[in-house]
N, C-alpha and C positions, 0 to 999 in steps of 0.2 A: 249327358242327361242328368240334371238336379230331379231324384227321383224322392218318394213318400218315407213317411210323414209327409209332413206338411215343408216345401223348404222356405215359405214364406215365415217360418218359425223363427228363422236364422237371418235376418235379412239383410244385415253385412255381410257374413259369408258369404252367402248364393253370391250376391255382390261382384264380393271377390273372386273366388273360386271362377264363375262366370268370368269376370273380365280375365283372369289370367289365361284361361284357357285360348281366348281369343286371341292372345297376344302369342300363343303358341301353334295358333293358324288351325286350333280346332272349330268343328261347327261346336253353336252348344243350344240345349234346349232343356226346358222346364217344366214338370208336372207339377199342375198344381191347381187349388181349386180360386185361387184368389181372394182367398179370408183378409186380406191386410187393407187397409186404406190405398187408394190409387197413388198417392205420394208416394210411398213405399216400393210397389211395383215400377215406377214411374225411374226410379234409380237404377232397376235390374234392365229394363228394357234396351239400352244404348249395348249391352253386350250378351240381347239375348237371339238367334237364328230362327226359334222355333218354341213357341207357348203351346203346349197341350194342356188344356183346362178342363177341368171336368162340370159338370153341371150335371146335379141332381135334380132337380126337380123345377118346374116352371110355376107350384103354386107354394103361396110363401108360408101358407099355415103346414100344412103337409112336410113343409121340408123345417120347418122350424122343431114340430113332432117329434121327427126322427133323429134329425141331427143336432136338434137345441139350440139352433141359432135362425132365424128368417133365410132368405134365397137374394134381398134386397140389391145386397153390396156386389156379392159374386155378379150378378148380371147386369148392373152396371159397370163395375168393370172388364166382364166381357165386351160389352162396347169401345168402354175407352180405347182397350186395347187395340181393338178392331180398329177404330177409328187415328189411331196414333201411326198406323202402318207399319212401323218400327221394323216388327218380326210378322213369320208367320202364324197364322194361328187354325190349330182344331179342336174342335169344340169335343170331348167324350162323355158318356155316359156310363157309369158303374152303372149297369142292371141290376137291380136287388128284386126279387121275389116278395110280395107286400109290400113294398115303396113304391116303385117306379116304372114295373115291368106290364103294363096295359097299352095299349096300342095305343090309345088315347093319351095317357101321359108319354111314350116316347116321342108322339106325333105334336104332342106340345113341344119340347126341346127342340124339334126341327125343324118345326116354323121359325122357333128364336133363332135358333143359330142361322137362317136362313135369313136373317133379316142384317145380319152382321157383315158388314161391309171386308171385302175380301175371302171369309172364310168360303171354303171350299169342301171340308169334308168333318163327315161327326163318325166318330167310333164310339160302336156299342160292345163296352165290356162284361160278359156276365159274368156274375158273382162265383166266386171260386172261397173254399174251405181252406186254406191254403197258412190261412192265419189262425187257425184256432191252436195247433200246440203252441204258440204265443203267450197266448191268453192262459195255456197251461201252464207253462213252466213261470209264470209270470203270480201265479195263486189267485187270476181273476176269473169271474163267472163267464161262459161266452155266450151271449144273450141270444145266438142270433142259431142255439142246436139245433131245432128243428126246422131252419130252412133248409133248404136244396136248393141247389145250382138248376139255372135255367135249362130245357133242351135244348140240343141243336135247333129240334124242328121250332119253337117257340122263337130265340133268337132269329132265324131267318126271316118266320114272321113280321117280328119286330123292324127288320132292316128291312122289307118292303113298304114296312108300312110308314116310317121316316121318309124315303125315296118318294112313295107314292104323293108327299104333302111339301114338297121342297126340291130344290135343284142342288140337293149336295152329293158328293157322293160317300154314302153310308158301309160302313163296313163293320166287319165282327172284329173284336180285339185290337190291338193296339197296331201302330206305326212301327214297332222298333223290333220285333222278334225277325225279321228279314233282314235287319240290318247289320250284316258280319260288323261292319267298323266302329260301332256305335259303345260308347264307355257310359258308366252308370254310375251316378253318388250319390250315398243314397247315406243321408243323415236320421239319425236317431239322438233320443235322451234318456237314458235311465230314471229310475226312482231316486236312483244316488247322485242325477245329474251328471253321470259318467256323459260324453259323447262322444259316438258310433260314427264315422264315417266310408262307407264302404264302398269300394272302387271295385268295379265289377268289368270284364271284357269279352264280349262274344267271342271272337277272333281266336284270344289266344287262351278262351276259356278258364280263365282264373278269376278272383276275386280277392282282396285284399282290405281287411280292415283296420282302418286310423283310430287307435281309442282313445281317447284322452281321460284320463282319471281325475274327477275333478277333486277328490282329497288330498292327492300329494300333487296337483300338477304335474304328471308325467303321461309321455305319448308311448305307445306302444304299435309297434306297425306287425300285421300278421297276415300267411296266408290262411285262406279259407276253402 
């Protein structure tokens, strides 16, 4: 699994990384919200098993607000993707508390995703705190203090209320925490342009990070 950031950031990597994996008789799959041009994705596809996409939000001023960019492109290339058959695909939803967590906007995503040829299920992830020593050790403000994480009982809500407006099957969190066999790459960038590449394995519960230093070009492999 090509995991967050964004791995459409990198887009010969994912690429590759993808294809080699295949050639090594792994499944492989891709989180990601589909920021890039459909060209782009259109490369990764031929060596991808499994697109988990995320989609925030289904109106464009709203999502433009929060995130600084429109909803336009992502949801049409959920389509495309749909439509291309390629891989399979699930549509997620970050929950965020003041963005997107009303029954009325999650019952918006699952009409859409509902309309997307093959998809079969939407995960609803609530917002977790999880990233803020990040934002610490990093010397940036984390904008987002005073939210909380959703309830349980509010998320259930929510995953009735998807269910109740669509034929998918709706679930809390993600695909992949069940999955012992499942491996994780999970690319970053520094301020220094350093890049992070981190190989993560349920199974044999290790993690391992690739760093590349981009002042002297040198790689360094480490566990974590």
């Amino acid at each position: 699994t090509l995991s967050g950031g964004e791995s459409l950031c990198q887009p010969e990597f994912a690429r590759d990384l993808l294809r080699a994996a295949k050639e090594h008789g792994l499944n492989t799959a891709l989180e990601s919200m589909a920021c890039a041009p459909f060209e782009t994705i259109e490369t990764i596809l031929p060596y991808l098993d499994l697109y988990l996409m995320d989609i925030k939000h289904t109106n464009p001023a709203k999502h433009k607000e929060f995130t600084g960019r429109p909803n336009d492109l992502m949801m049409e290339n959920a389509r495309k993707v749909a439509l291309s058959g390629k891989c399979k695909l699930i549509i997620r939803v970050p929950v965020i508390p003041t963005f997107n967590d009303t029954i009325e906007e999650i019952q918006g995503i699952a009409r859409f995703a509902d309309t997307l040829p093959g998809v079969e299920q939407l995960h609803l992830l609530p917002y977790h705190r999880l990233g803020q020593d990040k934002y610490i050790g990093l010397g940036r403000p984390y904008l987002m203090e005073g939210i909380l994480p959703p309830t349980k009982e509010h998320m259930e809500t929510l995953r009735k209320a998807a269910e109740s407006v669509s034929s998918l099957r709706v679930q809390i969190g993600g695909w992949s925490k069940n999955n012992k066999n499942n491996i994780f790459f999970t690319t970053k960038t520094t301020r220094n342009n350093d890049k992070f590449l981190t190989i993560s394995s349920i199974r044999s519960k290790i993690s391992l990070s690739l760093i590349h230093n981009h002042k002297y070009n040198l790689y360094d492999l480490i566990l974590i």
